[in-house]
C-alpha positions as semicolon CSV with decimal commas, in nm:
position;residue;x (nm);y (nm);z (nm)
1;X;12,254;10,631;8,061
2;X;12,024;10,497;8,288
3;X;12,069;10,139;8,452
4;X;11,809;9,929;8,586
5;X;11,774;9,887;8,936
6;X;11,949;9,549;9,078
7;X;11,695;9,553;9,353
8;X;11,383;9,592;9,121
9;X;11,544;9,272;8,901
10;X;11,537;9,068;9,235
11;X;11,184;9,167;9,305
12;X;11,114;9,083;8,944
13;X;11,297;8,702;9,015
14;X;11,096;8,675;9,291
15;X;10,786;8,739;9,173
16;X;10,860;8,454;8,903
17;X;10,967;8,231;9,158
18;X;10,676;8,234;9,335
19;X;10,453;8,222;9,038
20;X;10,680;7,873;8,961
21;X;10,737;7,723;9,311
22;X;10,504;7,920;9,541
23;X;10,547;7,810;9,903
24;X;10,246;7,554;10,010
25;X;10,091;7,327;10,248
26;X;10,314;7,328;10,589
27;X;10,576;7,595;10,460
28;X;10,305;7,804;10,441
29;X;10,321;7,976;10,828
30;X;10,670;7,872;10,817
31;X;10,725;8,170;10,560
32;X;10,443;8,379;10,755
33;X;10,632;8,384;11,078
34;X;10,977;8,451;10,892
35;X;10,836;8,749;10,707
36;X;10,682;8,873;11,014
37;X;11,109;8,813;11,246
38;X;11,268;8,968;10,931
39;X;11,044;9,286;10,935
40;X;11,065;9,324;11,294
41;X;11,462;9,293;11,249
42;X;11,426;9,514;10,959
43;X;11,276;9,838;11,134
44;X;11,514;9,763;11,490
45;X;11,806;9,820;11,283
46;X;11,644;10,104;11,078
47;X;11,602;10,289;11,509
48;X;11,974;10,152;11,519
49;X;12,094;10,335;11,231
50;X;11,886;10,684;11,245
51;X;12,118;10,960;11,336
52;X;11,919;11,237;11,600
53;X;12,171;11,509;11,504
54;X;12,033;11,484;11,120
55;X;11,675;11,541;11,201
56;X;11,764;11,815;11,466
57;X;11,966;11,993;11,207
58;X;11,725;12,011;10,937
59;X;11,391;12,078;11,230
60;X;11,478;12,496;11,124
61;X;11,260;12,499;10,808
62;X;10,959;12,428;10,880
63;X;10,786;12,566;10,553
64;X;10,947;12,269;10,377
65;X;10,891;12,017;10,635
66;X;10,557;12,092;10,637
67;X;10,466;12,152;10,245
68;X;10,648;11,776;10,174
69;X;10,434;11,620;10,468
70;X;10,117;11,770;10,290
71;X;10,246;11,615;9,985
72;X;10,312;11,283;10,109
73;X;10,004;11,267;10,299
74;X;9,728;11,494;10,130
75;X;9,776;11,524;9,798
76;X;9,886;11,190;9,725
77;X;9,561;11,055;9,869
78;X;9,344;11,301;9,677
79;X;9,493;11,236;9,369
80;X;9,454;10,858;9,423
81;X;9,073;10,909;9,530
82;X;9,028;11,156;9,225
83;X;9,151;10,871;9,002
84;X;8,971;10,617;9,153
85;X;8,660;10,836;9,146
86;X;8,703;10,893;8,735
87;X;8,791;10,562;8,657
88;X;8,659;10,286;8,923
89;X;8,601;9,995;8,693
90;X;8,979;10,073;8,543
91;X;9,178;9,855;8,727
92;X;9,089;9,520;8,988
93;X;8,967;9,597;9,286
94;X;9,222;9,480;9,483
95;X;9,490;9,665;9,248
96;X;9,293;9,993;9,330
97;X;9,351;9,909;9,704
98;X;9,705;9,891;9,622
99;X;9,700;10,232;9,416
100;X;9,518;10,409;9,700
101;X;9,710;10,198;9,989
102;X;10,075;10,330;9,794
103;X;9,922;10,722;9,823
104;X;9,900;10,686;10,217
105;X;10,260;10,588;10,214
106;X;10,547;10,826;10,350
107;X;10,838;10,932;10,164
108;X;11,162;10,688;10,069
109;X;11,497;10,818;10,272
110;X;11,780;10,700;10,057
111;X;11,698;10,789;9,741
112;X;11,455;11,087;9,860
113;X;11,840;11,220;10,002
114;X;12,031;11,088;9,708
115;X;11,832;11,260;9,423
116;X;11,845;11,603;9,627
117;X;12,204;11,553;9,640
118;X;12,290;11,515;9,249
119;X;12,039;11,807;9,230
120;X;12,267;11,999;9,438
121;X;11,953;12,081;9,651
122;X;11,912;12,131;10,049
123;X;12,059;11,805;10,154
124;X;11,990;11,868;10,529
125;X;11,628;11,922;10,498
126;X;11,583;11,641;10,275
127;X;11,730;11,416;10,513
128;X;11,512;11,588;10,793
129;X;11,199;11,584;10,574
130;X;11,263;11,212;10,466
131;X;11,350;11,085;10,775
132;X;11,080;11,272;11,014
133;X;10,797;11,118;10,677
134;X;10,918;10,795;10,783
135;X;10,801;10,835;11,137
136;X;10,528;10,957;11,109
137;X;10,430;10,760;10,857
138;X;10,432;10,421;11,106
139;X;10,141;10,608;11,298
140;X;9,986;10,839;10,987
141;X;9,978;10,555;10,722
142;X;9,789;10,277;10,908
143;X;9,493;10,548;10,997
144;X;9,543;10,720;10,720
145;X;9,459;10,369;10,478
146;X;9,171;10,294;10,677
147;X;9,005;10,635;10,602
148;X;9,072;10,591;10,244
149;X;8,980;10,273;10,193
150;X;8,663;10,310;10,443
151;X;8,510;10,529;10,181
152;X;8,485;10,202;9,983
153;X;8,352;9,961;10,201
154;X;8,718;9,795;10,192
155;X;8,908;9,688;10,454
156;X;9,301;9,727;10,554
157;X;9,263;9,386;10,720
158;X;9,273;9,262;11,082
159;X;9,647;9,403;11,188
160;X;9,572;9,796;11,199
161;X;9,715;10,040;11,396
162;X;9,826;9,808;11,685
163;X;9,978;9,530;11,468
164;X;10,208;9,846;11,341
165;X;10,256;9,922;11,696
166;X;10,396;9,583;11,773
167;X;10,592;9,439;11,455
168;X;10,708;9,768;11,333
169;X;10,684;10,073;11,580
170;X;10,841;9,877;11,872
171;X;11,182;9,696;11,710
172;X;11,169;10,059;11,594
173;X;11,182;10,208;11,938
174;X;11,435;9,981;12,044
175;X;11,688;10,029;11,789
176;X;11,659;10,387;11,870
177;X;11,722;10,315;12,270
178;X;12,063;10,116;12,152
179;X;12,140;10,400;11,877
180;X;12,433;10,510;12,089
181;X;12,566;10,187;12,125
182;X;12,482;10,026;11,790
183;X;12,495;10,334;11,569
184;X;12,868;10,327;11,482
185;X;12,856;9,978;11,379
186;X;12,579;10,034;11,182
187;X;12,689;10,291;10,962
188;X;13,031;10,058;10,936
189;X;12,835;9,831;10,768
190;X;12,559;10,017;10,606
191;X;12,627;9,809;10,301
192;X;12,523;9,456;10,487
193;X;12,244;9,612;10,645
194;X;12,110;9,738;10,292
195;X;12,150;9,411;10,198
196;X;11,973;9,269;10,545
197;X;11,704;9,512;10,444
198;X;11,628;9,435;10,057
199;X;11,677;9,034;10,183
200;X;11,363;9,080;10,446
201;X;11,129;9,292;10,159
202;X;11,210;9,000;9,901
203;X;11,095;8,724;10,166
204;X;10,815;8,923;10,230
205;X;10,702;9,000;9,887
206;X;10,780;8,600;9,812
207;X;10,537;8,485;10,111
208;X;10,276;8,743;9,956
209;X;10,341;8,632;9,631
210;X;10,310;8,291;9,687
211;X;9,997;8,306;9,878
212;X;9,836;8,494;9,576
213;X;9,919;8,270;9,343
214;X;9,803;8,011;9,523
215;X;9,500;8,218;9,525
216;X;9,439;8,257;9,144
217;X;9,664;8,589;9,115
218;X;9,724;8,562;8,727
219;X;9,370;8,478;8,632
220;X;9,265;8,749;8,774
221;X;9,537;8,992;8,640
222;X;9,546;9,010;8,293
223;X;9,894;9,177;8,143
224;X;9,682;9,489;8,022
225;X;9,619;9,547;8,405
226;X;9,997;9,544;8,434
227;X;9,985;9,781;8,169
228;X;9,726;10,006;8,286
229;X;9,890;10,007;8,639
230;X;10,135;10,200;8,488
231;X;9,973;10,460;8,308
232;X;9,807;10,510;8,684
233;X;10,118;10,522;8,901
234;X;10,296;10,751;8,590
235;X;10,020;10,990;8,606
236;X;10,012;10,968;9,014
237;X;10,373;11,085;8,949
238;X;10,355;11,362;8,659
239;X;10,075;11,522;8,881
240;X;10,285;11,571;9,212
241;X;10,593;11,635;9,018
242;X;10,421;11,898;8,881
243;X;10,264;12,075;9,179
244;X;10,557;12,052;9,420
245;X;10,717;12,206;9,102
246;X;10,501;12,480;9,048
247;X;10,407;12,509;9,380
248;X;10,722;12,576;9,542
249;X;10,831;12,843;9,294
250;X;10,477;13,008;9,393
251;X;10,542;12,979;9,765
252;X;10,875;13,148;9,718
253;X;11,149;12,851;9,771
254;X;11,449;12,911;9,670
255;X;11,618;12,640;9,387
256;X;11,799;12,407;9,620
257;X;11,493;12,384;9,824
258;X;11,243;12,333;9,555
259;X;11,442;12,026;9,472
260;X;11,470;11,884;9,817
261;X;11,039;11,935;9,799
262;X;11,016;11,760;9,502
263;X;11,201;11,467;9,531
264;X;11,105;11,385;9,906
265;X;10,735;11,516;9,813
266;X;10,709;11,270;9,504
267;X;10,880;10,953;9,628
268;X;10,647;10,616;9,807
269;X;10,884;10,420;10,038
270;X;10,872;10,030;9,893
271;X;11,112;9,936;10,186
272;X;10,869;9,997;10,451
273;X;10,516;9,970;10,222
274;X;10,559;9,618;10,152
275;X;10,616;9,514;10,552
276;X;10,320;9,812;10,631
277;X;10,090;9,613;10,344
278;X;10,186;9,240;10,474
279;X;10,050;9,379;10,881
280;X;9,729;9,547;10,746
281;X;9,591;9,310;10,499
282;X;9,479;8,992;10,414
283;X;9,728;8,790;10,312
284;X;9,520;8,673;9,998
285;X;9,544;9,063;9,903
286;X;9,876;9,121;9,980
287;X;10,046;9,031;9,624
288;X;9,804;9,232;9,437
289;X;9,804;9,504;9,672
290;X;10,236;9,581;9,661
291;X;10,244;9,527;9,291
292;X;10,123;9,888;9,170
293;X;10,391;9,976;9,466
294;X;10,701;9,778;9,325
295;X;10,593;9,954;8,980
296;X;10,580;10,291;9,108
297;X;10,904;10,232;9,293
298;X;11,074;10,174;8,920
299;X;10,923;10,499;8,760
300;X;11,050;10,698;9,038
301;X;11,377;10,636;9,039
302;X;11,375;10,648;8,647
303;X;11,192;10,985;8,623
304;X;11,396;11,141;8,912
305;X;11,725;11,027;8,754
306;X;11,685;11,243;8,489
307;X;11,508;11,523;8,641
308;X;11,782;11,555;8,905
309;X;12,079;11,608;8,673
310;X;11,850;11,868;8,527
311;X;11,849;12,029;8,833
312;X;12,203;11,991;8,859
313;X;12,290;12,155;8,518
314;X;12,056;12,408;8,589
315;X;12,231;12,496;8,944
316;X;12,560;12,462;8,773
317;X;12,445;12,730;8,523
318;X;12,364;12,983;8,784
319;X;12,681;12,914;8,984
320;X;12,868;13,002;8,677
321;X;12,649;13,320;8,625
322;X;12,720;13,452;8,971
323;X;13,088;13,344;8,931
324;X;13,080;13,549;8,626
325;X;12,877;13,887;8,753
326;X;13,115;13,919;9,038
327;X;13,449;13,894;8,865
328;X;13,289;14,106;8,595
329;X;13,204;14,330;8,933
């Protein structure tokens, strides 16, 4: 049976809170600079934790490397331009920048690795592929938004590329310089860091929150937008579950790496979107832009619950074939 996610019912508390007691008046940069120390905290212990050995171990196949990078980074963004192209008067506009914004995003690590483990799929790549989409995602995302949304006269705001650079990419850098010294105690206490981690996203999607309200947020949102953003980020998700499906049984993967492509190729990384989305936009934008994020990040782990201990039975089922042809042998 599937449980809701604790994390996605704090999100959901603190979008309510802000919508009740949004921050105001002098607390206002108060909250701004916090959000923008927590992040910066947030990533340095993210370079603290990153083992090298796990991304040189998985750098041998590069096939899957490269056909999850093409998923995370080209066919996510067609898909989302496709859409918008169909159905531009569908949602807001600033929802749409948030649908598009979410397809330049890179992959998620700890569920991308945890999903391909109860699948009994290639663990080692997925933590390579995951991890390496993470990366490259600090440089490929920030570019990569302002192509997308350039082809609609919108913006990604005043931070851009060197605003990544400097909140996110550095205290990135220099937990990886102190990795040997700081590495140990971070995976000692993985569980307060996760907990460091969600803490930082839920002050930052509180600050955005609170500024959009301010702003008007649910008079312009009706609840049939919230409604409609899900139909959009469901069908964002049956359509690359369905070619890194079909695609990888054309290309010739075997099982246990067809389900290391499709749950690293199909996943959107909330943990770093919503610090990516507070640098590059406005912070009037900012709560409309993360919300068709936060609801993707639900589906995902809902729809790749299931489908991994599908996988699993599945792989099970073989192993017990083979067990049986070679004692029948």
């Amino acid at each position: 049976m599937f449980k809701p996610d604790p994390f996605l019912i704090s999100l959901i508390c603190t979008v309510i809170l802000a919508t009740l007691l949004p921050c105001h008046g002098a607390a206002v940069p108060v909250f701004q600079d916090l959000a923008i120390a927590v992040i910066a905290v947030m990533f340095f212990l993210q370079g603290a934790r990153l083992s090298r050995r796990a991304v040189l171990d998985g750098l041998v196949n590069w096939r899957l490397h490269l056909v999850i990078l093409l998923c995370t980074f080209a066919l996510f963004p067609l898909l989302g331009l496709g859409l918008h192209a169909l159905f531009p008067h569908l949602l807001h506009p600033s929802v749409w920048l948030g649908i598009l914004f979410l397809c330049c995003l890179p992959s998620t690590v700890q569920s991308s690795i945890a999903f391909t483990s109860i699948a009994r799929g290639n663990v080692p790549a997925a933590v390579c592929s995951a991890t390496t989409s993470n990366i490259l995602g600090i440089f490929i995302t920030p570019v990569l938004t302002g192509l997308v949304l350039g082809r609609h006269g919108a913006s990604a705001g005043q931070g851009g590329v060197v605003a990544i650079m400097l909140q996110l990419l550095l205290p990135f850098v220099l937990g990886q310089v102190l990795q040997p010294w700081l590495g140990k105690w971070a995976h000692r206490n993985k569980r307060l860091l996760s907990m460091t981690d969600r803490g930082s996203i839920l002050i930052v999607v509180y600050t955005a929150f609170s500024e959009a309200v301010i702003q008007g947020l649910w008079h312009k949102l009706p609840l049939s937008q919230i409604g409609l953003v899900l139909l959009v980020d469901a069908a964002l998700l049956a359509a690359v579950l369905l070619v890194t499906t079909m695609g990888s049984r054309v290309l010739g993967f075997s099982p246990t790496d067809e389900a290391a492509i499709v749950f690293c190729g199909s996943k959107k990384t909330l943990a770093s979107g919503v610090p990516m989305a507070n640098v590059l936009f406005a912070p009037a934008t900012v709560g409309l832009v993360v919300l068709p994020l936060m609801i993707y990040h639900q589906i995902q782990l809902f729809v790749c619950a299931v489908l991994a201990r599908r996988y699993a039975a599945a792989q099970n089922q073989r192993q017990a074939s083979q067990d049986t042809a070679q004692v029948g042998a």
